[in-house]
C-alpha positions in Angstrom: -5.6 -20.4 31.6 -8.9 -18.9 30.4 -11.7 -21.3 28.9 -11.2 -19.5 25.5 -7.5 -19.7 25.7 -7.5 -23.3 25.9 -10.3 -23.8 23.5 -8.2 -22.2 20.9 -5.1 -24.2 21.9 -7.4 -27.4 22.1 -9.9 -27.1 19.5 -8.5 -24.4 17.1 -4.8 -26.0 17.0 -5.7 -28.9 18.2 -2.0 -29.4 19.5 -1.7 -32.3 16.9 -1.3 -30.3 13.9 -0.3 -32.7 10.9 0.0 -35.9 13.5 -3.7 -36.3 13.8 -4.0 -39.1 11.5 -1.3 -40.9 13.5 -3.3 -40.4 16.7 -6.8 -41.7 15.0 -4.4 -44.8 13.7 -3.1 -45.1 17.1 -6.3 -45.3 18.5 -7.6 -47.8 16.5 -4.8 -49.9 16.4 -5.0 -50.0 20.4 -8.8 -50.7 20.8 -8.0 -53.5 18.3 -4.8 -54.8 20.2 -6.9 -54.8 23.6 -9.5 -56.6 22.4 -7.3 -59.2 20.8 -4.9 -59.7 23.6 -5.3 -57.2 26.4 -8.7 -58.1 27.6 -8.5 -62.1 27.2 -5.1 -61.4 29.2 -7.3 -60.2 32.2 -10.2 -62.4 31.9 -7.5 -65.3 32.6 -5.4 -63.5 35.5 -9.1 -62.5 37.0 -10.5 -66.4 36.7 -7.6 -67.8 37.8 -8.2 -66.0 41.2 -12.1 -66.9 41.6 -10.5 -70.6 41.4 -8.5 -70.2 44.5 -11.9 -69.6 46.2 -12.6 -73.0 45.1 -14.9 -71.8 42.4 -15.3 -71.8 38.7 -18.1 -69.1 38.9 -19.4 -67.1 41.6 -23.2 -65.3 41.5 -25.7 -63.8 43.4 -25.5 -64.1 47.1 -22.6 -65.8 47.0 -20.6 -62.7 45.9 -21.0 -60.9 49.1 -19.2 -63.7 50.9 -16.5 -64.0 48.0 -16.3 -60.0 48.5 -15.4 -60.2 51.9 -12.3 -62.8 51.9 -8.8 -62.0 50.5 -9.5 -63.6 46.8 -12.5 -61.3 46.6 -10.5 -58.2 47.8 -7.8 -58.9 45.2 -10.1 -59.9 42.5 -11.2 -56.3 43.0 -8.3 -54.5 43.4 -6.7 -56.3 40.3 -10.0 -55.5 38.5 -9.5 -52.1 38.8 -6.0 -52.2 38.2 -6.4 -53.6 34.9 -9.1 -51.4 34.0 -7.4 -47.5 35.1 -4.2 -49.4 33.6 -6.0 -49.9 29.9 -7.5 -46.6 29.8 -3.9 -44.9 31.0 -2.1 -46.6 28.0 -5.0 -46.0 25.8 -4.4 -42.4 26.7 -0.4 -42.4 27.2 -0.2 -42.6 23.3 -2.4 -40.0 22.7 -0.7 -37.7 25.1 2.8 -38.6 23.5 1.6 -37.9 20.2 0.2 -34.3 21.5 3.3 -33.6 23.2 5.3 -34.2 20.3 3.4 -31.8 18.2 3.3 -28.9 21.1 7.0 -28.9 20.5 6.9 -28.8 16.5 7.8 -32.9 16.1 5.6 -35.4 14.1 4.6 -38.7 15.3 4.6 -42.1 13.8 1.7 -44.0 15.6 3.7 -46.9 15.9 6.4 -44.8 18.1 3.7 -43.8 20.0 2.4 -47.6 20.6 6.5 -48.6 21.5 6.6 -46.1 23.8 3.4 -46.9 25.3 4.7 -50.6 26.3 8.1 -49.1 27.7 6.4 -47.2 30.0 3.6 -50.2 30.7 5.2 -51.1 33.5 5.4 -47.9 35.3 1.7 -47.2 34.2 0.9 -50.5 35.9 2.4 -50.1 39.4 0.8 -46.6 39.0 -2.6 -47.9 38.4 -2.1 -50.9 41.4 -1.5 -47.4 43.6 -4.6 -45.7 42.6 -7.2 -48.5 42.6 -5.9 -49.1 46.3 -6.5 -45.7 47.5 -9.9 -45.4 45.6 -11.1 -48.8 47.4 -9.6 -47.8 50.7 -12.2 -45.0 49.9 -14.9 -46.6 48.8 -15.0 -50.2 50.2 -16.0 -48.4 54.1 -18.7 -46.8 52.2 -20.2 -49.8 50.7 -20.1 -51.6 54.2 -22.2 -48.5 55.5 -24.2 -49.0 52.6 -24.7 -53.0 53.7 -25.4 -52.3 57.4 -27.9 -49.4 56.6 -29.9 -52.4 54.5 -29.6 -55.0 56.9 -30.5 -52.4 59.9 -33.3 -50.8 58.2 -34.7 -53.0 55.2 -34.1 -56.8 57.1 -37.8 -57.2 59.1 -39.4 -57.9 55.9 -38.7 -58.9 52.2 -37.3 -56.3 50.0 -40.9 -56.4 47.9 -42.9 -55.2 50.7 -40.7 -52.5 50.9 -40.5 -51.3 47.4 -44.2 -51.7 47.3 -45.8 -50.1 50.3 -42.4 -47.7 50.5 -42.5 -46.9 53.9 -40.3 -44.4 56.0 -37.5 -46.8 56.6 -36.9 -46.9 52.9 -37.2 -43.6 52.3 -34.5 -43.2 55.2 -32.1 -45.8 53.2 -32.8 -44.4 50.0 -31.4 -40.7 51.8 -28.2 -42.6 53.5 -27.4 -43.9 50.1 -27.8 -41.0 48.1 -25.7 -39.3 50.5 -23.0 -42.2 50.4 -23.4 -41.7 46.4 -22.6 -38.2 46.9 -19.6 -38.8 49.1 -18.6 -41.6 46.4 -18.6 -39.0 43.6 -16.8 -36.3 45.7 -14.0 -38.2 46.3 -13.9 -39.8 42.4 -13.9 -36.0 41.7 -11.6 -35.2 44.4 -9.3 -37.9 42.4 -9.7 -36.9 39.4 -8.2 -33.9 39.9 -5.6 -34.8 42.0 -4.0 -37.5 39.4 -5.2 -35.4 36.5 -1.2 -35.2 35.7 -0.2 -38.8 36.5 0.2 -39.9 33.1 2.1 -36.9 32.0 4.4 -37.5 34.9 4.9 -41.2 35.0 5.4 -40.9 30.7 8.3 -37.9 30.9 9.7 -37.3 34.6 9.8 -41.2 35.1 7.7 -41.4 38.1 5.9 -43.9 39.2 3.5 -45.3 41.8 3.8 -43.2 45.0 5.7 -40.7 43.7 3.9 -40.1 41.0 0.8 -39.7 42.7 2.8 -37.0 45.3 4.6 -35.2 41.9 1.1 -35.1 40.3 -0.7 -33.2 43.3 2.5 -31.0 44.2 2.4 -29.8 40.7 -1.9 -29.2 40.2 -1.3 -27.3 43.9 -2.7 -24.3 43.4 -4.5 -24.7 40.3 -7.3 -27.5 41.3 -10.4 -25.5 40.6 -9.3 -24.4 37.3 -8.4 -27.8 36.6 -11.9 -29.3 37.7 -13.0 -26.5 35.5 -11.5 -27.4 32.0 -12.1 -31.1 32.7 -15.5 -30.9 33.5 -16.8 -28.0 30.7 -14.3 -29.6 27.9 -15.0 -33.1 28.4 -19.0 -32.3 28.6 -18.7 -30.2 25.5 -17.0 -33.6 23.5 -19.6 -35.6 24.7 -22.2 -33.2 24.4 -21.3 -32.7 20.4 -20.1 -36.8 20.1 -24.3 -37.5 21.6 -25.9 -35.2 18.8 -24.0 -36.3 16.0 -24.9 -40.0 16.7 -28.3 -39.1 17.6 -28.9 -37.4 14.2 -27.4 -40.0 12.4 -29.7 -42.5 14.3 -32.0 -40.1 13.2 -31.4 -40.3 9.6 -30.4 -44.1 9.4 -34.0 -44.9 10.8 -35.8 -42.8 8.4 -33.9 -44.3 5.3 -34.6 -47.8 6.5 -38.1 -46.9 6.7 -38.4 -44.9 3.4 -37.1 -48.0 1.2 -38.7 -50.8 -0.4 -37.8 -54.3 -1.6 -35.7 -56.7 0.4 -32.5 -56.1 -1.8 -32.7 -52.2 -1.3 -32.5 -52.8 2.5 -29.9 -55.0 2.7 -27.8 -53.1 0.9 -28.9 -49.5 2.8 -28.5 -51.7 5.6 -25.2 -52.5 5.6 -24.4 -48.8 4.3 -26.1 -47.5 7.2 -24.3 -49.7 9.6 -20.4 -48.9 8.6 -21.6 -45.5 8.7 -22.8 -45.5 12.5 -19.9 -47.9 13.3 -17.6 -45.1 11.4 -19.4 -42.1 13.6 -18.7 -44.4 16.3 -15.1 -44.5 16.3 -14.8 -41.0 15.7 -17.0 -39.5 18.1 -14.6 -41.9 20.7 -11.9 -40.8 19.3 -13.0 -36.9 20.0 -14.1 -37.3 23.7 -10.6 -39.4 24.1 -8.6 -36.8 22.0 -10.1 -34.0 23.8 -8.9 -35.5 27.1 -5.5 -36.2 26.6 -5.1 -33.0 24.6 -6.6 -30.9 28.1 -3.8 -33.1 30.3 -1.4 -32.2 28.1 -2.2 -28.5 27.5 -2.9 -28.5 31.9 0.6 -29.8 31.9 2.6 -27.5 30.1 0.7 -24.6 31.0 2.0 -25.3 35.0 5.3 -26.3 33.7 5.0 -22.8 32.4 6.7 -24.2 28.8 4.9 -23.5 25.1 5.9 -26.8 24.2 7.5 -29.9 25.5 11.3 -29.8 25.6 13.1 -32.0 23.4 15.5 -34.2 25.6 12.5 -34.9 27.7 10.5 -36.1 25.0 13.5 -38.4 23.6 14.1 -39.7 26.3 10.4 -41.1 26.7 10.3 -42.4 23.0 13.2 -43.9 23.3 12.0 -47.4 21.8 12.5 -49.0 18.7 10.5 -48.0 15.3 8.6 -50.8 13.9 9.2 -52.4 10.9 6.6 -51.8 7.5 6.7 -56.0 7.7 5.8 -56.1 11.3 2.5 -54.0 11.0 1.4 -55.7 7.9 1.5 -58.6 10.1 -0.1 -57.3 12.8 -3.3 -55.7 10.9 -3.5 -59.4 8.4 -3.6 -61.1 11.8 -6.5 -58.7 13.0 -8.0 -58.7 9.6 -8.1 -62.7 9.9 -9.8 -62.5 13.3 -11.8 -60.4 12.5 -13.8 -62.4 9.7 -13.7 -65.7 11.7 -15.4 -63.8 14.5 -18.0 -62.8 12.0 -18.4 -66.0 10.5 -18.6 -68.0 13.9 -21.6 -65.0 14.5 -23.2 -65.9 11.6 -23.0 -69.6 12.1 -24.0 -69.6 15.5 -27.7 -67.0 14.4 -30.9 -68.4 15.7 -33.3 -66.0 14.7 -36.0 -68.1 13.8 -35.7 -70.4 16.2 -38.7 -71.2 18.4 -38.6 -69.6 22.2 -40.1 -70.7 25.0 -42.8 -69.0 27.1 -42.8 -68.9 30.8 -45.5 -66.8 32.2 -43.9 -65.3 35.7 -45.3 -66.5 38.9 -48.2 -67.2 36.6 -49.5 -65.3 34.4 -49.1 -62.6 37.7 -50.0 -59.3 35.7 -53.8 -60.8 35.3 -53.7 -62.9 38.8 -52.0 -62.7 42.0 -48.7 -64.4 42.2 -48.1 -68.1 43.0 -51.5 -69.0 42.8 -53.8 -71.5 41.3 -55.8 -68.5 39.2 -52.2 -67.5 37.9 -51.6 -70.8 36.3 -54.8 -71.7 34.8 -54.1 -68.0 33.1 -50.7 -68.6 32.0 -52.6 -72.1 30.3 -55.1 -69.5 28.4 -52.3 -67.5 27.3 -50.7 -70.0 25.7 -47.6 -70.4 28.0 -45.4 -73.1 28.1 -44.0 -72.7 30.9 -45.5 -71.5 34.6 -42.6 -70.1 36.8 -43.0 -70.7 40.5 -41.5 -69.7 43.6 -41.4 -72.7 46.1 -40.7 -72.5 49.9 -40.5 -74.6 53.6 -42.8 -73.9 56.0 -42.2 -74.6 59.9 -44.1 -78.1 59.6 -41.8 -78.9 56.2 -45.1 -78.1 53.8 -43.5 -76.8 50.1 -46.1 -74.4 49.4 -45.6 -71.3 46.7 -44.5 -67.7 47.8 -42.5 -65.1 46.8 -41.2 -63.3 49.9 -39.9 -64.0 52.7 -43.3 -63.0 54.9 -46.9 -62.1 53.9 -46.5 -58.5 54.1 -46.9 -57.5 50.6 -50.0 -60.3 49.8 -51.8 -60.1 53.1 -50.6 -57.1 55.6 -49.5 -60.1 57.8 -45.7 -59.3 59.3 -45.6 -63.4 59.5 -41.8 -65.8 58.4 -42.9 -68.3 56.3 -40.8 -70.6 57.9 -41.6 -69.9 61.6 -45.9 -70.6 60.7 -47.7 -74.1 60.4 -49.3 -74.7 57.2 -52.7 -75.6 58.7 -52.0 -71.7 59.6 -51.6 -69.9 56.4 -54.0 -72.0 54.4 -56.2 -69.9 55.9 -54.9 -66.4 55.0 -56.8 -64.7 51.7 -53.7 -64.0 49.6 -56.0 -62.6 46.7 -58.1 -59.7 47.6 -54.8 -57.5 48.0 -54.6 -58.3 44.2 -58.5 -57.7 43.5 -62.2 -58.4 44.6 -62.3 -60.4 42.1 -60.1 -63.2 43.6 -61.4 -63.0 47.2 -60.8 -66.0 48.8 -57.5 -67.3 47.1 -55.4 -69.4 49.0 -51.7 -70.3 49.8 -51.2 -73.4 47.1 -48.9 -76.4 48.4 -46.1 -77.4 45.4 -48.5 -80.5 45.3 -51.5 -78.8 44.4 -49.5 -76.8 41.7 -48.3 -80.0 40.3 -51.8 -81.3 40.0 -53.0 -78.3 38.0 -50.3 -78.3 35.7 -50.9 -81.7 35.1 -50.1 -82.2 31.0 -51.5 -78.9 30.3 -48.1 -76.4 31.1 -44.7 -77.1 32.3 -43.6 -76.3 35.6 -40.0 -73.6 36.5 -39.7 -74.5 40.4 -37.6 -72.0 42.1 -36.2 -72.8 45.2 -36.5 -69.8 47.4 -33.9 -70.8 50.4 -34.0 -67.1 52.2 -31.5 -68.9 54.8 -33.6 -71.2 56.3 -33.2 -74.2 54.4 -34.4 -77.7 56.3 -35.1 -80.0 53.5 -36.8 -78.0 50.9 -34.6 -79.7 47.9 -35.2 -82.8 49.0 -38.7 -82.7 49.3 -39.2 -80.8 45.9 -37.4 -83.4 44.4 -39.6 -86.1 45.9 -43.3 -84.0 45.1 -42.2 -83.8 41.4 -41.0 -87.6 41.0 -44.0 -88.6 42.6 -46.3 -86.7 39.9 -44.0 -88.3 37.8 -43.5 -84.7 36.4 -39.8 -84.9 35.8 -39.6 -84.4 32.3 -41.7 -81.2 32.4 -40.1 -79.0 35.1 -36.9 -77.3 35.5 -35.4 -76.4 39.1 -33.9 -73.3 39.2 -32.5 -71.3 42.2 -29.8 -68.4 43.5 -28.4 -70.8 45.1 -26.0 -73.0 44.0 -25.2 -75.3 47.3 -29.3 -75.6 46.4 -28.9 -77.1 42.8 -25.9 -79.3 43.5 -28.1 -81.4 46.0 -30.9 -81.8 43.4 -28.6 -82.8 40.7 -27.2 -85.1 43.9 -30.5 -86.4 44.4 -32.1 -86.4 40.7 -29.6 -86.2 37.8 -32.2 -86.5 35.4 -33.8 -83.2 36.5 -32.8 -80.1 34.2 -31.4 -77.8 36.6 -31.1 -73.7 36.1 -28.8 -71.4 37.8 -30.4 -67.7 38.6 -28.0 -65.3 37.5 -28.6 -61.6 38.6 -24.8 -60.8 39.3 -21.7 -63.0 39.0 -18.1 -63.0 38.6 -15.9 -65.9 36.6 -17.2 -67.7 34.2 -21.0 -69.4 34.4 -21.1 -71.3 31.7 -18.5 -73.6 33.7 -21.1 -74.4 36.4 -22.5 -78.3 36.6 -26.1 -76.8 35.4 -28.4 -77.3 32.4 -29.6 -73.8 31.9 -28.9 -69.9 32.9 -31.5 -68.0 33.7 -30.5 -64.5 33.7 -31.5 -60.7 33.9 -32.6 -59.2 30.6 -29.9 -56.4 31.6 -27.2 -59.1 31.3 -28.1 -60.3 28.3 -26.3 -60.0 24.8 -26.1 -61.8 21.6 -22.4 -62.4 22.6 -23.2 -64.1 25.6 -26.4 -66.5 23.9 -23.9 -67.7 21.5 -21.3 -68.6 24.2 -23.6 -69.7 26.2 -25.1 -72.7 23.4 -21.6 -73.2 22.6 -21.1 -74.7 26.3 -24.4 -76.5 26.1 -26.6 -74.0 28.1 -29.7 -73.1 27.1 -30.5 -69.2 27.9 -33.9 -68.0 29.9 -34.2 -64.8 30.4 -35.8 -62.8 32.9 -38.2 -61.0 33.6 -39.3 -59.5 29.9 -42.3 -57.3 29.3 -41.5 -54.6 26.8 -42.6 -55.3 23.2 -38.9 -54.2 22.1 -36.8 -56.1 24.7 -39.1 -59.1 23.8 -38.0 -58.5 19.9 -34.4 -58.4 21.0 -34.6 -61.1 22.8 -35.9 -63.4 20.1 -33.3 -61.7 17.7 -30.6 -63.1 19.7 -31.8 -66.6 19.7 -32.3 -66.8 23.9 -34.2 -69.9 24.3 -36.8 -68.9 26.7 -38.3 -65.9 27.7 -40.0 -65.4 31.5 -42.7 -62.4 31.2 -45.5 -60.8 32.5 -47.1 -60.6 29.4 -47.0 -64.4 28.0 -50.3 -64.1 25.8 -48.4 -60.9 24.0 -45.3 -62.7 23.3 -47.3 -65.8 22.4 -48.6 -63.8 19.4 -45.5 -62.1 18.7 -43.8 -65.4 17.9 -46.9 -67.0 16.3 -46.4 -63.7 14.1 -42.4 -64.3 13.7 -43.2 -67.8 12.5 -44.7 -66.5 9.4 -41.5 -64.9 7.9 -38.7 -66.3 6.3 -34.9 -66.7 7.9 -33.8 -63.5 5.9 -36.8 -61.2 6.2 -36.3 -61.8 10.3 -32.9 -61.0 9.6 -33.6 -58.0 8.5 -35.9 -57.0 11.3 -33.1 -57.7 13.4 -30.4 -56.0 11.7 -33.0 -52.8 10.9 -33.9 -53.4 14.9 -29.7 -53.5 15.9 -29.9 -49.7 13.9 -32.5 -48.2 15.2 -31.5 -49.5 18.8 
């Protein structure tokens, strides 16, 4: 089982011979099938658990406790389930299709797709098996992981660390590089082990347990030659799939920027598009092909056959052919959803829509954090918006700060909420930042509110760090005193936090902090979503607006993330950098609906 005897059975042969067009049909017609009805299927089976928390959407800190009771354990275990069980029926077909042709048969990709939901069951109780084992694997090591932070990362906040970066980081950073390491050895370990599953569960009839023992008795013996065609094959596919989409990247941008006149680029536009989205496929197709083609080769090669006897075969594709009437069906229904998909994207663009400009913690690039000289900046650089972090201290003063202590702005190992105002109004929280802002001082939510006055809008995040007394209460009172109401939005991790303000204040506009979550946020009794640029897509804008959300994004600072953003239609942006995206918009505003468009669809390309 040399590498170049199976790269001339792989590659050369390819061990579809004439059924290759079924398998690229097949593989199509499943992505499409999954996205129509396989992967709403799990969204719904998934929610329906986060709702016997008690939930409609769980996020940020929140998740750890939800991970840790028997809704958040299934939720994960069926997670994973559905997701090995998707990519073993994606590759189930494949494999049927390549064992048919090992043994001189043809076929139909529609045989391939019935026998792929006869054996769905088996595939599935298979899958439930193998997520359990991984996660009895991996869950202890993600509790090491938790007690290594808490033990060595939990004196001070998490900025401090990743600032100053002393030892006990450096010590955490090791203990989870080496918990990675054990993570990946025993995906690897896996991988091996189950490389036959598939094969096994499709034509001996195996399933869960015994498949799992079938599969390992049978790669026995041959585990380092199997790590070694997996590993060198499947780099090789991706390896070859990378460089022909990079060179077509390659060429697409330099054809876009070679033409002139706006109907010459939407037309090389939309050529150049179908063509990546073509490359796309097929490169997908390769690395998937390649795959099932080495499982299927691994398998017959231990079975010590050529090709894959007949009654064994037949009696796995023992389903029902499809009808001509039935796929017509099926792709006109696809085709149909397909175009209202497209036209409910193209209704729902808001590309020249104007965005919002929050200048983070001030403007804090060109002032230190929180502080008065950060929000008479973010005024000069044309923000709209000043976003604040808000905190108790011991005495119940609101004052604005970041962390949890003053390590990072003043060397001083000091709780917020175990010190007495009168106390830190006295620390210097500017000279860490520069010379030039000796002297700056700890500002109260009051004194912010003041110097915002009708000049810039206030984003008030409440900072709870687990010692909450009052501190939504008395925000709440501070801003309807400054009868500052209708310019400030409240925004927090927490959601216990927001459901007293809107309590308290229904008229405030209140933002939910989203840096992870599970279920569905766009249920959640808020006014906004304020969420990680990582998160971010044009899919999830659009759904968002369509629930009534607005969508803030944080925190945004790159020229090109800033153009994405705006392409999408997000309604406010949080940055570093508020007088630079100030003049890019001012800049936008000068172009017409279809020439920013363009940008974005040339900017989609080149991306």
């Amino acid at each position: 089982m040399s590498f170049s005897d199976t790269w001339y059975d792989v590659y050369a042969q390819a061990l579809f011979g004439r059924s290759i067009r079924s398998a690229l049909i097949y593989d199509l017609v499943y992505k499409a099938l999954g996205a129509a009805m396989l992967v709403p299927l799990m969204a719904f089976v998934l929610s329906r658990l986060i709702l016997s928390s008690g939930s409609l959407s769980i996020a940020n800190e929140a998740i750890v406790e939800f991970a840790l009771s028997i809704p958040g354990l299934l939720f994960a275990l069926l997670a994973l389930t559905f997701t090995l069980t998707s990519i073993y029926a994606e590759q189930a077909g494949l494999m049927h299709i390549a064992s048919g042709a090992s043994g001189g048969r043809s076929t139909r990709w529609m045989d391939a797709l019935a026998t792929v939901l006869s054996a769905l069951p088996r595939l599935l109780l298979l899958a439930l098996w193998q997520a359990g084992i991984l996660l009895a694997w991996l869950l202890p090591l993600a509790a090491i992981a938790a007690f290594t932070y808490l033990t060595l990362l939990n004196d001070h906040d998490i900025s401090w660390y990743l600032t100053n970066r002393p030892p006990e980081l450096r010590y955490a950073l090791l203990i989870g590089g080496l918990l990675g390491c054990i993570a990946a050895g025993v995906i690897c370990r896996y991988l091996v082990e189950w490389a036959l599953t598939i094969p096994v569960c499709l034509y001996e009839g195996e399933t869960g347990r015994s498949a799992l023992r079938r599969a390992q008795e049978l790669i026995r013996g041959h585990r380092l030659r199997a790590l070694a065609l997996l590993v060198i094959n499947l780099m090789l596919a991706l390896v070859i799939s990378a460089a022909v989409l990079w060179l077509s990247d390659q060429l697409v941008e330099k054809l876009l920027g070679a033409i002139q006149g706006i109907r010459a680029l939407i037309f090389a536009s939309a050529l150049s598009l179908a063509l990546l989205l073509a490359l796309t496929a097929l490169m997908s197709f390769l690395v998937l092909t390649v795959y099932a083609v080495l499982i299927v080769h691994l398998y017959l090669k231990i079975l010590g056959v050529d090709g894959l006897p007949a009654e064994r075969w037949e009696r796995a594709a023992k389903a029902a052919r499809m009808p001509r009437w039935t796929i017509i069906v099926l792709l006109a229904v696809l085709l149909g959803g397909a175009l209202l998909i497209a036209q409910n994207k193209l209704q729902d663009l808001r590309i020249g829509q104007d965005v919002k400009v929050t200048a983070h913690r001030g403007s804090s690039r060109y002032a230190p954090e929180n502080s008065l000289s950060a929000i008479h900046r973010a005024i000069t650089d044309g923000a709209d918006y000043a976003e604040i972090d808000v905190q108790e201290t011991a005495d119940g003063v609101v004052v604005l700060l970041h962390d949890t202590d003053l390590m990072r702005v003043a060397g001083l190992p000091t709780k917020i909420w175990n010190a007495k105002y009168q106390d830190l109004r006295r620390v210097d929280v500017g000279r860490w930042f520069s010379e030039d802002f000796f002297g700056e001082r700890i500002l109260t939510l009051e004194e912010a509110l003041i110097a915002a006055g009708r000049r810039i809008d206030l984003n008030i995040e409440l900072k709870f760090n687990g010692h909450d007394q009052q501190l939504a209460e008395r925000v709440v009172d501070l801003v309807q005193q400054a009868d500052f109401a209708e310019r400030c939005i409240i925004t927090s991790l927490s959601q216990q936090g927001l459901a007293r303000v809107r309590e308290l204040a229904p008229e405030l506009r209140i933002g939910q902090i989203v840096s992870v979550a599970v279920g569905d946020t766009r249920k959640l009794d808020v006014d906004l979503l304020s969420m990680n640029l990582h998160q971010v897509t044009a899919k999830r804008v659009r759904a968002n607006r369509r629930a009534g959300l607005q969508t803030h994004v944080w925190t945004v600072n790159d020229p090109a993330d800033m153009a994405r953003m705006l392409d999408y239609g997000v309604d406010n942006l949080i940055t570093d950098e508020p007088a630079q995206l100030r003049a890019m918009i001012t800049e936008r505003a000068k172009l017409s609906d279809a020439e920013l468009l363009l940008l974005s669809l040339g900017r989609a390309l080149r991306d």
